[in-house]
C-alpha positions in Angstrom: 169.8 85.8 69.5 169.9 89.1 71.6 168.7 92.7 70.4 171.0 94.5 70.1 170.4 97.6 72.8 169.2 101.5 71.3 171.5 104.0 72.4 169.7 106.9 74.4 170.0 109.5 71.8 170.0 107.2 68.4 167.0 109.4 67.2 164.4 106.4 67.0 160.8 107.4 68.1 159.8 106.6 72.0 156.5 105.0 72.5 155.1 108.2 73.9 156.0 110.0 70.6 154.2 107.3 68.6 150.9 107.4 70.7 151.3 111.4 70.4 151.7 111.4 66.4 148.8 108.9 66.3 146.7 110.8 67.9 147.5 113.9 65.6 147.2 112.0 62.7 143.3 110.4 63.7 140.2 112.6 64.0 138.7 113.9 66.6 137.1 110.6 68.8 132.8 111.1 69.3 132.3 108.3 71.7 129.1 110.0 72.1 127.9 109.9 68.3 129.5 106.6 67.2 126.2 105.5 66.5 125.1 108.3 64.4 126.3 108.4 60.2 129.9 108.9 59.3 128.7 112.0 57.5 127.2 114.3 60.3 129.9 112.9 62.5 132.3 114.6 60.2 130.1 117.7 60.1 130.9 117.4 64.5 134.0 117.4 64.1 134.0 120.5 61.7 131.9 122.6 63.9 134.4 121.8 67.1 137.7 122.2 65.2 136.4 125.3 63.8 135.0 126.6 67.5 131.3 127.2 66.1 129.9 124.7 68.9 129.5 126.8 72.0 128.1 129.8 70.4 125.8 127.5 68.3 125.0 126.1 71.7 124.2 129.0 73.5 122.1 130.5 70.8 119.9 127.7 70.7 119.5 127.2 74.8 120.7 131.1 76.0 120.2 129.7 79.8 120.0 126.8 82.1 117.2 125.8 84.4 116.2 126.5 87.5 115.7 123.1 89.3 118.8 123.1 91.2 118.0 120.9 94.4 117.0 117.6 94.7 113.3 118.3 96.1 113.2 120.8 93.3 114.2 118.1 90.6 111.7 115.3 92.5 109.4 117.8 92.2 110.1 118.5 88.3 110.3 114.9 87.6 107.2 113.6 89.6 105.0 116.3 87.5 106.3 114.8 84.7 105.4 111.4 85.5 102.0 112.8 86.5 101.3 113.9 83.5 102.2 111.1 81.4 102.5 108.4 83.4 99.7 108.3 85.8 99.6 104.5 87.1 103.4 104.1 86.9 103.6 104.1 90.6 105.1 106.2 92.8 108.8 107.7 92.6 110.6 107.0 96.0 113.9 109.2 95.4 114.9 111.5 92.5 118.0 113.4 93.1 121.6 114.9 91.3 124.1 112.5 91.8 127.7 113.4 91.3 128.7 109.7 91.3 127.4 109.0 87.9 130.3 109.1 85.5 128.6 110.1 82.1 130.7 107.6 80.5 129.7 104.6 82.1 126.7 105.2 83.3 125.1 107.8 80.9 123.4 110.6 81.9 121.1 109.2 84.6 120.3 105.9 86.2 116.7 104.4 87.2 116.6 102.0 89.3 113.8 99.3 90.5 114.0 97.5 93.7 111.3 94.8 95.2 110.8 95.4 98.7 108.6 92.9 100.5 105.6 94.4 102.5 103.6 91.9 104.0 103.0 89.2 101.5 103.3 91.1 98.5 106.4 93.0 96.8 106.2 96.7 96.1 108.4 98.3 93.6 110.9 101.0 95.0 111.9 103.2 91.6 115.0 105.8 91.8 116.2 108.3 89.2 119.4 110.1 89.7 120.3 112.6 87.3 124.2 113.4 86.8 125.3 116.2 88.5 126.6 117.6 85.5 123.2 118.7 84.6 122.3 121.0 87.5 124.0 124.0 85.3 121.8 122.8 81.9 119.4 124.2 79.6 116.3 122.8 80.8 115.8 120.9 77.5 118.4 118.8 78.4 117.4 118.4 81.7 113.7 117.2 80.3 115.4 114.8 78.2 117.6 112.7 80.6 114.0 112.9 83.2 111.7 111.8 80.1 114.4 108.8 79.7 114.4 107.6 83.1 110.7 107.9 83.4 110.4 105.7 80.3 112.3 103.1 81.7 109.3 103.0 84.4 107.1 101.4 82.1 109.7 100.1 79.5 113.4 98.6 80.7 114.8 97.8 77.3 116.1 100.4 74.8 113.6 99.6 72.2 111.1 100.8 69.8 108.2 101.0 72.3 110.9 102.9 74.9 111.5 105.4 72.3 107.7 106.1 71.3 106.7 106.7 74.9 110.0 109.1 74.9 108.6 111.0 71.6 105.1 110.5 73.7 106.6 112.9 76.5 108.7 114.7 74.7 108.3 115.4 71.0 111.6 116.7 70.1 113.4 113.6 72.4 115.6 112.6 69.3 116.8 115.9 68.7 117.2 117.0 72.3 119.3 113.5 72.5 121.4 114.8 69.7 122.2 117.9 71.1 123.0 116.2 74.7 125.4 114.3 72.8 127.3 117.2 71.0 127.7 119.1 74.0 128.8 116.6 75.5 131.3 116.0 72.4 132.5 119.6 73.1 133.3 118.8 76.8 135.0 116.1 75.6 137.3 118.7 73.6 138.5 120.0 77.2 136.3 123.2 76.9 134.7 124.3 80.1 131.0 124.4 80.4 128.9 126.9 78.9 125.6 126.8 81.8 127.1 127.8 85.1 
């Protein structure tokens, strides 16, 4: 049996129209914080729809850093690893990258390569730091370093990644966080606050 064909102007709902009530109807999406309770979610979601986000933002980190080239941010990141990581081995490239979507790939990317040298294999480590973060706080821009650097020593997302995370930076948990809802508030189409 055939349908029986819609006139053009018979007042039923286009697909478009659907996605668009939908989308009015559900709240705000936190990709970022799906992992976090229902509850502060909510409490997100509050403080964007109500606007509070940037000002509580900018209260709480008034300016962004100062490392703003990539010898400045190897430099930065390489006396962090000094400090806590002395054996670690030595950091071949850190730089911004403004091919790292923050989506996919977070906020930053280590990576490990073997290189053979003679007859033994030395390990090559990267860290590239989304671009997105040269006009930060420089909280933020400690957190995403302390991350990579942890994956120096640790490659999994574990229990003994996030101690030697707290090691190096004592407030990492809450520094995530905040990452996280500003990133939420970019996500609202709001332009960025640092730059």
């Amino acid at each position: 049996m055939k349908p029986i064909p819609t006139p053009k102007y018979s007042g039923s709902i286009s697909a478009q129209l659907r996605k668009d009530k939908a989308a009015a109807a559900s709240p705000l999406a936190l990709p970022y914080l799906a992992s976090y309770a229902p509850s502060l979610q909510q409490k997100v979601r509050d403080w964007l729809q109500a606007g509070k986000a940037a000002e509580w933002l900018l209260r709480k980190y008034p300016q962004a850093h100062a490392v703003r080239t990539d010898k400045a941010l190897y430099d930065y990141v390489d006396a962090l690893k000094a400090q806590y990581l002395r054996n670690a081995g030595q950091l071949h490239r850190v730089a911004y990258d403004s091919r790292i979507h923050v989506v996919r790939n977070a906020l930053g990317l280590h990576t490990r390569r073997a290189i053979a040298h003679g007859g033994k294999l030395n390990a090559r480590h990267e860290i590239h730091v989304a671009a997105m973060f040269k006009q930060a706080p420089d909280d933020f821009l400690r957190m995403i370093c302390v991350h990579e650097l942890a994956h120096i020593r640790v490659m999994d997302h574990d229990k003994a990644f996030y101690q030697l995370c707290t090691h190096m930076e004592p407030d990492y948990h809450q520094l995530e966080f905040d990452v996280r809802f500003y990133l939420s508030y970019l996500d609202t189409g709001a332009e960025p606050l640092w730059g």
